[in-house]
C-alpha positions as CSV (number, residue, x, y, z in Angstrom):
1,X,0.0,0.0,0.0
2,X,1.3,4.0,-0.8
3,X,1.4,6.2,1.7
4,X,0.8,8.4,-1.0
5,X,-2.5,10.5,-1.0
6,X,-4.4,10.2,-4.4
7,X,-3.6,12.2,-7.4
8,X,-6.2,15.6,-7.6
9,X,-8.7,15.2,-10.3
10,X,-10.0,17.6,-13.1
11,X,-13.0,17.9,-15.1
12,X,-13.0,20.8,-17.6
13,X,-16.7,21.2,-19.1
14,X,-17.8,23.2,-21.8
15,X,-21.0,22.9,-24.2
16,X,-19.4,20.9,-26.9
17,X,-16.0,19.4,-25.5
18,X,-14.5,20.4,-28.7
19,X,-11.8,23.7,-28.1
20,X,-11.4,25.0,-24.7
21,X,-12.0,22.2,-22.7
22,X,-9.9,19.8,-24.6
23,X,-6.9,22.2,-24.6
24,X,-6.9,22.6,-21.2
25,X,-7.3,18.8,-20.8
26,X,-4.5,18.5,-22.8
27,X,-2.5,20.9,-21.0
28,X,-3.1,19.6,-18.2
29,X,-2.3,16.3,-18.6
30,X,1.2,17.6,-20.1
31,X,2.2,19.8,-17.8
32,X,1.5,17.9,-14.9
33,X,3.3,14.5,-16.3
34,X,0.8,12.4,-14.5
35,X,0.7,14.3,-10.9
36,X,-3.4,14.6,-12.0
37,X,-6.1,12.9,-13.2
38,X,-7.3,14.9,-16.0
39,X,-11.0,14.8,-17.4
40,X,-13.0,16.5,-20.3
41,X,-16.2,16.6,-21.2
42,X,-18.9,18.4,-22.8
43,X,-22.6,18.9,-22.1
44,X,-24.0,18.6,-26.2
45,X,-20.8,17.2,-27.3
46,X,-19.3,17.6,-30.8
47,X,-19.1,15.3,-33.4
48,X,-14.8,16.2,-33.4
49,X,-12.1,17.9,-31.7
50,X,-12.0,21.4,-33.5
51,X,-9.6,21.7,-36.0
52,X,-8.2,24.9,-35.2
53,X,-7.5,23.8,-31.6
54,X,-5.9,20.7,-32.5
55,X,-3.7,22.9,-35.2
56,X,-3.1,25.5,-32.2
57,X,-1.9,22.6,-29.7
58,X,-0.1,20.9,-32.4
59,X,2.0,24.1,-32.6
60,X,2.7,24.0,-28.9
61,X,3.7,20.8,-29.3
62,X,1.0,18.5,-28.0
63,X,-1.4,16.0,-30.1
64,X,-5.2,16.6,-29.6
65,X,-6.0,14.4,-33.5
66,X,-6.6,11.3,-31.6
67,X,-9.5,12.8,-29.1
68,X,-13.2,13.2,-29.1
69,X,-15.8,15.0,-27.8
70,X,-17.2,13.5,-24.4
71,X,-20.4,13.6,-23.4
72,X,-20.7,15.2,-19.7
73,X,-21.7,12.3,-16.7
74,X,-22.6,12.6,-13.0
75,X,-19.8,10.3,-12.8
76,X,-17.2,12.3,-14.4
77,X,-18.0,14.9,-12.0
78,X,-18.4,13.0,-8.3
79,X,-14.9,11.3,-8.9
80,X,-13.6,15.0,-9.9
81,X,-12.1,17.1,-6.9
82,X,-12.0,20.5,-9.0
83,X,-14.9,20.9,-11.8
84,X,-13.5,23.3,-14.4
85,X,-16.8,25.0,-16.7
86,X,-15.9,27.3,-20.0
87,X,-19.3,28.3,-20.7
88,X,-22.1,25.7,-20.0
89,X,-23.7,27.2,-17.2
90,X,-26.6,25.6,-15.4
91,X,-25.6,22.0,-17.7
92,X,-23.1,21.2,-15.2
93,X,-24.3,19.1,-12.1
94,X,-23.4,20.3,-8.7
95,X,-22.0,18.4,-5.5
96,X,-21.5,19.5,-2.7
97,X,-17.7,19.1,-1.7
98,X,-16.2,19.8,-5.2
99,X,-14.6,22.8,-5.9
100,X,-15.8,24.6,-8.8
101,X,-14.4,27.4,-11.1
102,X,-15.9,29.1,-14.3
103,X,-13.4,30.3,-16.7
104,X,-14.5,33.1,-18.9
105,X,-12.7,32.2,-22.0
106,X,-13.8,33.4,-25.9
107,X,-14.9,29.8,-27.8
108,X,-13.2,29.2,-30.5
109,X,-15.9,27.2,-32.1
110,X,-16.1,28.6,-36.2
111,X,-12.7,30.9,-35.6
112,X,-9.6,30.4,-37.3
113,X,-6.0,29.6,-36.2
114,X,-5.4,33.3,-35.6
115,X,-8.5,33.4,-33.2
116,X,-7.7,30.3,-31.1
117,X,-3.9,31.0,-30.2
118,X,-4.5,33.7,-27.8
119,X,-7.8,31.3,-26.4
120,X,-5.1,28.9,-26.6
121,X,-2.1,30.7,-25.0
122,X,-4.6,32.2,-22.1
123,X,-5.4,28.7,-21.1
124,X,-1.7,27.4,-20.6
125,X,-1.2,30.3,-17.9
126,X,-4.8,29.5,-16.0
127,X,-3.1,25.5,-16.4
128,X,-0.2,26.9,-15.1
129,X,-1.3,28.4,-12.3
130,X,-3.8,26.0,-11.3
131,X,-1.1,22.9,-11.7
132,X,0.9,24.9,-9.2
133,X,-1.5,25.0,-6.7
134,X,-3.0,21.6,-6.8
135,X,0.6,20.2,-6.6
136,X,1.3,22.3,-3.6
137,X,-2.3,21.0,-2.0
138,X,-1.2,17.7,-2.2
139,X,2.5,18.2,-1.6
């Protein structure tokens, strides 16, 4: 048995699980080299990944071609410890005991490469930050 106590979990949300959420999923998951669980999901999921945030992530070096829109679950979010929402208000279940934060970010649904970088670019330093803390929480 570890004496370890368990990774922190995180659950971005957004409408269609296709931009926002699954770059900060991905970011996520990078930065953080497998110190959290990492989640997406959506609450009308798309049918794909945007292309213009997998051609934005792609330039920051990180591979979102082989993901897919996930359809939101009361599961997802009771074994989450922070629930992340970009835009899908009241869709998003609440618990009591999670920890919730709304990020007002631009979606980048229908915008071009230009459009999503900065979208893109704004979401590594919220990552950033928010990696830092969970890791010092459960330091």
């Amino acid at each position: 048995m570890s004496d370890l106590p368990p990774k922190p979990s995180v659950l971005f949300v957004c409408v269609h699980n296709a931009g926002r959420s699954q770059m900060a999923a991905a970011f996520l998951a990078h930065l953080s080299r497998g110190k959290v669980e990492v989640r997406s999901a959506g609450s009308a999921p798309a049918e794909t990944v945007n292309p213009a945030a997998v051609e934005a992530m792609a330039e920051v070096g990180i591979d979102l071609s082989a993901q897919a829109p996930k359809i939101l679950t009361v599961e997802a979010v009771q074994a989450s410890d922070v629930v992340i929402t970009m835009g899908c208000g009241d869709t998003c279940p609440v618990f009591p005991g999670k920890r919730y934060l709304d990020w007002k970010l631009d979606d980048p649904a229908g915008q071009g490469i230009e459009a999503v970088r900065p979208i893109r670019d704004e979401i590594e330093q919220r990552i950033r930050g928010l990696l830092a803390e969970l890791l010092a929480r459960h330091a």
